[in-house]
VMD Tcl script that builds the backbone (N, CA, C; Angstrom):
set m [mol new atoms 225]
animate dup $m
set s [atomselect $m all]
$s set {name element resname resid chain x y z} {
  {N N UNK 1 A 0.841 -1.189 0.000}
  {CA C UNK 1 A 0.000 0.000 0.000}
  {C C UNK 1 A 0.883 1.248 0.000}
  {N N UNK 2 A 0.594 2.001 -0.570}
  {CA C UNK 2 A 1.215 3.282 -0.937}
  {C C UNK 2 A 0.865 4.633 0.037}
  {N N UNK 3 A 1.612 4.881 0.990}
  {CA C UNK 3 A 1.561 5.918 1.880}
  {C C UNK 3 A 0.828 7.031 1.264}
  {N N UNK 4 A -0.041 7.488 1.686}
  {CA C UNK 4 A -0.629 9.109 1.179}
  {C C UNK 4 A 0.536 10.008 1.099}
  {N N UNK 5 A 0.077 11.201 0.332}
  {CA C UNK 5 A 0.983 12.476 0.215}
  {C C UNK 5 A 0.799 13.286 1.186}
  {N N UNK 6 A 1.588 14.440 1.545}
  {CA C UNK 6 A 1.296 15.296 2.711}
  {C C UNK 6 A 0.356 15.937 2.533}
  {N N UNK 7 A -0.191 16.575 1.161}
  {CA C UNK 7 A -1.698 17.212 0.503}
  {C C UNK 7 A -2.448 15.816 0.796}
  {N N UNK 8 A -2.584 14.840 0.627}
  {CA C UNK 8 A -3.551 13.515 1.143}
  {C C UNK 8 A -4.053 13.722 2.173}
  {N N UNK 9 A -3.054 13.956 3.377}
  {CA C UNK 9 A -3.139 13.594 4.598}
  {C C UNK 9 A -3.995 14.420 5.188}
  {N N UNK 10 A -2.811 15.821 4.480}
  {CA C UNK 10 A -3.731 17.102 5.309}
  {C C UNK 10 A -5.360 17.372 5.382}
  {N N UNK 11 A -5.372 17.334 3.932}
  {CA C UNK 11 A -6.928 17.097 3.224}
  {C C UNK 11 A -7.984 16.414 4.338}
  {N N UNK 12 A -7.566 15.229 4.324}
  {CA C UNK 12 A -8.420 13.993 5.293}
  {C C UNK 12 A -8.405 14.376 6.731}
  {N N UNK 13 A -7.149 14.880 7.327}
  {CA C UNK 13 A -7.513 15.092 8.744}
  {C C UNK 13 A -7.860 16.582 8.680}
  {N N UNK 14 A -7.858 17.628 7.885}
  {CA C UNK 14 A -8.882 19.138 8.393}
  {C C UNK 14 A -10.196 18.631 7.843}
  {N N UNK 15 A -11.090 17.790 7.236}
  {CA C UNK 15 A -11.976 17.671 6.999}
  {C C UNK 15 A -12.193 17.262 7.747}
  {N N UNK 16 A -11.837 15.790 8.380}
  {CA C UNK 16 A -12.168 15.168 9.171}
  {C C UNK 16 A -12.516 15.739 10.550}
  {N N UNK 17 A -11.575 16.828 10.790}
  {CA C UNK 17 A -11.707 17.843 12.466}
  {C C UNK 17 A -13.102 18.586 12.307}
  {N N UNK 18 A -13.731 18.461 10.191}
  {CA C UNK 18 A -14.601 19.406 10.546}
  {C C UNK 18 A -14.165 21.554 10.554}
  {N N UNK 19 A -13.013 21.549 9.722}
  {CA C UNK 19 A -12.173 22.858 9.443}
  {C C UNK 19 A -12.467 23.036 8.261}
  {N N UNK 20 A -12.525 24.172 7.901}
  {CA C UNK 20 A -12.289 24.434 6.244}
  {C C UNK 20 A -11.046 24.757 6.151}
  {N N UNK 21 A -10.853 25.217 5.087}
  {CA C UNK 21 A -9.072 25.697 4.870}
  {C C UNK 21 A -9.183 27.322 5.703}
  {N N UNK 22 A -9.820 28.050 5.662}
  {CA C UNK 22 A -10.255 29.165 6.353}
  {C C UNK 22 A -9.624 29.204 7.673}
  {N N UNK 23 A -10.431 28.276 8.027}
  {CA C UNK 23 A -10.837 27.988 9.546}
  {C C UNK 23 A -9.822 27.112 9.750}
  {N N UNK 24 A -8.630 26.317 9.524}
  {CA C UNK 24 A -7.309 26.218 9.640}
  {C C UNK 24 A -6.220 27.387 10.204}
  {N N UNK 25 A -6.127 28.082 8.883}
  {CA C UNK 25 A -5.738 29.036 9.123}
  {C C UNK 25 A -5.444 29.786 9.972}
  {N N UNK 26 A -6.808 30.479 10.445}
  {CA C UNK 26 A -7.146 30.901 11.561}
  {C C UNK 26 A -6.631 30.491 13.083}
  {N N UNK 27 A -6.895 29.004 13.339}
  {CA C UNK 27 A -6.321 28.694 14.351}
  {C C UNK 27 A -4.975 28.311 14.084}
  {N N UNK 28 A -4.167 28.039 12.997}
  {CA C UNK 28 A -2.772 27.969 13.449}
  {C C UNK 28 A -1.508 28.724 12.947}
  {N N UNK 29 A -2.418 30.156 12.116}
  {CA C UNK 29 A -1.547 31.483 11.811}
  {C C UNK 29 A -0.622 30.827 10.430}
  {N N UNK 30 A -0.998 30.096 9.920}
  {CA C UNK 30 A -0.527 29.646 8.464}
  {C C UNK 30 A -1.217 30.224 7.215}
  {N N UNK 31 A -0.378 31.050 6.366}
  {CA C UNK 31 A -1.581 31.519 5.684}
  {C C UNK 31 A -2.394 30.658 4.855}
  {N N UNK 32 A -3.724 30.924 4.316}
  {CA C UNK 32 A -4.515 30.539 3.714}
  {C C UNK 32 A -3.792 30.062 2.660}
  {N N UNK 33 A -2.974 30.894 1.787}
  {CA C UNK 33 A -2.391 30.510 0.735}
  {C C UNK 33 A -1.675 28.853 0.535}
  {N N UNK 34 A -0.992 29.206 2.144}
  {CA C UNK 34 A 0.306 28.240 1.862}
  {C C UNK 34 A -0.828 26.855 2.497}
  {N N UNK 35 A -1.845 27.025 3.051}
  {CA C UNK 35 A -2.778 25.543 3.051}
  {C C UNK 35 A -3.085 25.537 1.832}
  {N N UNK 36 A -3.561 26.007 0.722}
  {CA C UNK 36 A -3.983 25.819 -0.326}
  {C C UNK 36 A -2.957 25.010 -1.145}
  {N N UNK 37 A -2.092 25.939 -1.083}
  {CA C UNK 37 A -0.823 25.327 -2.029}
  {C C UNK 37 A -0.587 24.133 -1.753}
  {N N UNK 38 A -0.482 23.714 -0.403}
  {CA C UNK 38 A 0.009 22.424 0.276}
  {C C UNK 38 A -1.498 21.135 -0.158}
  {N N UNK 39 A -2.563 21.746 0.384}
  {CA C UNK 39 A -3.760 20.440 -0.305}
  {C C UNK 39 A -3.520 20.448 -1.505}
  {N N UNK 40 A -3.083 21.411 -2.418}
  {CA C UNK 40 A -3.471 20.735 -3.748}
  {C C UNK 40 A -2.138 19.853 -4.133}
  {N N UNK 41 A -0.892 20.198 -3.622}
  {CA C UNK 41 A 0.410 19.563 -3.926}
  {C C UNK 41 A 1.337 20.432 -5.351}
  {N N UNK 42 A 0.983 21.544 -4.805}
  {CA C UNK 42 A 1.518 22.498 -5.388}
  {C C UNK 42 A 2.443 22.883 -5.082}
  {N N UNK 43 A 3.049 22.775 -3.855}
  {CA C UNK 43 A 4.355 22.987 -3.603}
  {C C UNK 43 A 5.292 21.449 -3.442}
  {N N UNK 44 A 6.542 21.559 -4.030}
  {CA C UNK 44 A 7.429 20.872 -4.553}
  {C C UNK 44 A 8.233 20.506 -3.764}
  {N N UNK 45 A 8.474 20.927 -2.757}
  {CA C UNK 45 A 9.222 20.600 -1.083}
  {C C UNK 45 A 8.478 20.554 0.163}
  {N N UNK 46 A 8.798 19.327 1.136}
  {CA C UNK 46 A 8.146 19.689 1.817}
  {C C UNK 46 A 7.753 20.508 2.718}
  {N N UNK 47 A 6.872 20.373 3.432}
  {CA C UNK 47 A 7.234 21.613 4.163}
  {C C UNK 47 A 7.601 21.503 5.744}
  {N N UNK 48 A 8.257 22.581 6.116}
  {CA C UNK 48 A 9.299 22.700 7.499}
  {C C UNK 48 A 8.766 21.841 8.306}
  {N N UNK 49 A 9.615 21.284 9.488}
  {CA C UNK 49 A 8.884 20.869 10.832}
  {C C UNK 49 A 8.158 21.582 11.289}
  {N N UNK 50 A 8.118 22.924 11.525}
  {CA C UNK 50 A 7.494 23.759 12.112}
  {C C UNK 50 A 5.897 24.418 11.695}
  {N N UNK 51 A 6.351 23.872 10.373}
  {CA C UNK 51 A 4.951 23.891 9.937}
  {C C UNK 51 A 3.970 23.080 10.054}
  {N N UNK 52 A 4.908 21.590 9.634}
  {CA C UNK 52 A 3.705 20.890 10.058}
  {C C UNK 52 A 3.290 20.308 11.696}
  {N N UNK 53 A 3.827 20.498 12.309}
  {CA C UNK 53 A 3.453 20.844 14.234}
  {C C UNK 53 A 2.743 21.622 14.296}
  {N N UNK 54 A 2.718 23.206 13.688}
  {CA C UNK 54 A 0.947 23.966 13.593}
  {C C UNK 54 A 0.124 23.269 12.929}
  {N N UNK 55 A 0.570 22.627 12.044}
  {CA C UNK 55 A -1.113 22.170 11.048}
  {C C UNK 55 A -1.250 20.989 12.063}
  {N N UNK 56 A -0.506 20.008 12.944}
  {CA C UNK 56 A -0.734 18.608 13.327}
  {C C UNK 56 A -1.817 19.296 14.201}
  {N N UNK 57 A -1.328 20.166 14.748}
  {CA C UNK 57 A -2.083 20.835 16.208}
  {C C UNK 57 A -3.305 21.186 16.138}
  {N N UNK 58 A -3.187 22.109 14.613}
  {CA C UNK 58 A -4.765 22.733 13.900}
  {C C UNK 58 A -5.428 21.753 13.776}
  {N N UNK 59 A -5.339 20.630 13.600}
  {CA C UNK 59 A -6.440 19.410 13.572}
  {C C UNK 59 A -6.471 17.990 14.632}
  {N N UNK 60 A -5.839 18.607 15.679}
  {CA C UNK 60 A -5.530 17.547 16.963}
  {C C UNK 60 A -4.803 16.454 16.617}
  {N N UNK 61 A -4.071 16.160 15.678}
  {CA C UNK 61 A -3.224 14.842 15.657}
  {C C UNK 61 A -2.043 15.086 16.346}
  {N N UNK 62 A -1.208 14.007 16.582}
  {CA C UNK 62 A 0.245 14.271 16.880}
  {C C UNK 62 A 0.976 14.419 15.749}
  {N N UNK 63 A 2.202 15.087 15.506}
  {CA C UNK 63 A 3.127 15.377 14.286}
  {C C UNK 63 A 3.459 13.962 13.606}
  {N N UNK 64 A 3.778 13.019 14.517}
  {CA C UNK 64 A 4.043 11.236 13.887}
  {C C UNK 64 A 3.060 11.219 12.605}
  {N N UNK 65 A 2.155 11.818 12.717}
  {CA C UNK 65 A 0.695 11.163 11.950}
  {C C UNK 65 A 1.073 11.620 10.332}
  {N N UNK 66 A 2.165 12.528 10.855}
  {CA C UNK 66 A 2.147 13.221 9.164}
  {C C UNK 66 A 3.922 12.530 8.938}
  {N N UNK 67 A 4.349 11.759 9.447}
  {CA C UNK 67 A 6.107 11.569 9.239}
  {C C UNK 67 A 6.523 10.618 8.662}
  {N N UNK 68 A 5.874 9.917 7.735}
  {CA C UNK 68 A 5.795 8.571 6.799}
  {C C UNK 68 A 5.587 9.622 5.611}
  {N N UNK 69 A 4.495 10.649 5.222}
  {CA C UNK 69 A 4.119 11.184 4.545}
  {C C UNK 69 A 4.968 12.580 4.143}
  {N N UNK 70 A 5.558 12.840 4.928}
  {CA C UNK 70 A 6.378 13.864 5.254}
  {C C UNK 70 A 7.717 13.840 4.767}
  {N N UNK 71 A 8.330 12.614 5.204}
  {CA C UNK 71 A 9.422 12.000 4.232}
  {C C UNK 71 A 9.214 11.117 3.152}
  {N N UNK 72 A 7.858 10.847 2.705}
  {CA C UNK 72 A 7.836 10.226 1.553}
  {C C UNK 72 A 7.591 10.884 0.357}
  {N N UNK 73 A 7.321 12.526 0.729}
  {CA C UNK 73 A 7.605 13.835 -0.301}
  {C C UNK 73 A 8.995 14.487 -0.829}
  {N N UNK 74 A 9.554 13.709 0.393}
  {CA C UNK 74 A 11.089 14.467 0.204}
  {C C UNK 74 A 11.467 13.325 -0.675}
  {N N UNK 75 A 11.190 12.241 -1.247}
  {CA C UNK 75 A 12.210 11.190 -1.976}
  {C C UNK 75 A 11.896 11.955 -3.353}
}
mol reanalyze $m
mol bondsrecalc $m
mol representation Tube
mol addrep $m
């Protein structure tokens, strides 16, 4: 089985919390833009630790949840 992408992941767990991309945002000071860019897989690197520890947070997971997916963007 083929690990999701970090746009996969993200996608599934802010829906899943019940967030829009908006309403992400909002609670974890990331701009709108750079969630956008990131669900659609528009950006080409991944992105920082630090980023994704606000988004893990913006949707209650722990950071682990995204670190299979996280380094499987960087190959």
């Amino acid at each position: 089985m083929i690990p999701p992408t970090f746009a996969e992941k993200l996608t599934e767990l802010r829906t899943a919390s019940g967030l829009t991309q908006m309403e992400l945002a909002e609670k974890t000071g990331v701009p709108l833009a750079t969630i956008r860019r990131f669900e659609a897989g528009a950006n080409k690197r991944s992105p920082s630790w630090g980023l994704v520890v606000r988004l893990a947070a913006g949707v209650g997971v722990p950071c682990r949840v995204f670190s299979v997916c996280w380094h499987q963007d960087e190959a």
